[in-house]
N, C-alpha and C positions, 0 to 999 in steps of 0.2 A: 504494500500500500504506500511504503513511503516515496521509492523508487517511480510510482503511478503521479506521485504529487498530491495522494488521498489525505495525506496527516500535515497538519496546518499549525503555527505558534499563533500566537496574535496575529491570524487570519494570513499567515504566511505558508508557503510550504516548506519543511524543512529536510535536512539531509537527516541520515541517520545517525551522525555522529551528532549531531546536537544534544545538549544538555539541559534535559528542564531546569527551568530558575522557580523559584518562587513566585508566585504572583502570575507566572506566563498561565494565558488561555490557550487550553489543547482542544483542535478539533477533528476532527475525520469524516471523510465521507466514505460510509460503505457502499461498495458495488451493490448495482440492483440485483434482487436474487431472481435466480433462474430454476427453473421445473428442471430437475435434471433428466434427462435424457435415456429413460431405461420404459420395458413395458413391464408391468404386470405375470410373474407365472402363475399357472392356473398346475399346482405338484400337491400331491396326496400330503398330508402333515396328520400324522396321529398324534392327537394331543391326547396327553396325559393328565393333567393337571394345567388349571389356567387362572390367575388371581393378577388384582394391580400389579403385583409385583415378581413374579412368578411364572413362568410358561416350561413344563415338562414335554419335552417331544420326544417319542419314540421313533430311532431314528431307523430306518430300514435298512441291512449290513449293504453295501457294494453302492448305498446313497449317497454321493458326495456333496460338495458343492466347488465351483468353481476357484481357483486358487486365487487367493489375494481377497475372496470373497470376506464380506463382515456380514453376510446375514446371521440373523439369529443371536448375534456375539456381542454379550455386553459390553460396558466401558471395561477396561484393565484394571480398574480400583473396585468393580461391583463384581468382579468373578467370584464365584463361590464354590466349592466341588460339593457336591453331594450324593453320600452312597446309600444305596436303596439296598 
């Protein structure tokens, strides 16, 4: 963003080596967001269990998913293992 000229001091743009002061106004503009660009699959899920917080899938052996893929996959601070 900064390198874009998105991050502003007192309505300026600045480089990245700059050093907030005291008293400086920071501003940014974020990029408009965009629908990202994937469809919908329509793939069997046996759910197991399903709560707010919660979703058990039974997964079917030889079922993968695509590498580099994060469905399904909490953040890295919410993993939990849990044995049944």
């Amino acid at each position: 963003m900064i390198k874009e000229g998105r991050v502003c001091i007192n309505g300026l743009p600045v480089k990245a080596s700059y050093q907030v002061k005291a008293g400086d106004d920071l501003s940014f503009l974020l990029p408009k967001a965009q629908e990202p660009d994937i469809e919908p699959e329509d793939i069997p899920l046996d759910i197991l269990y399903e709560d707010s917080d919660v979703l058990v899938v039974n997964k079917a052996k030889g079922y993968g998913r695509p590498s580099g893929s994060r469905a399904l996959q909490p953040h890295p601070r919410q993993r939990r293992t849990v044995s049944l």
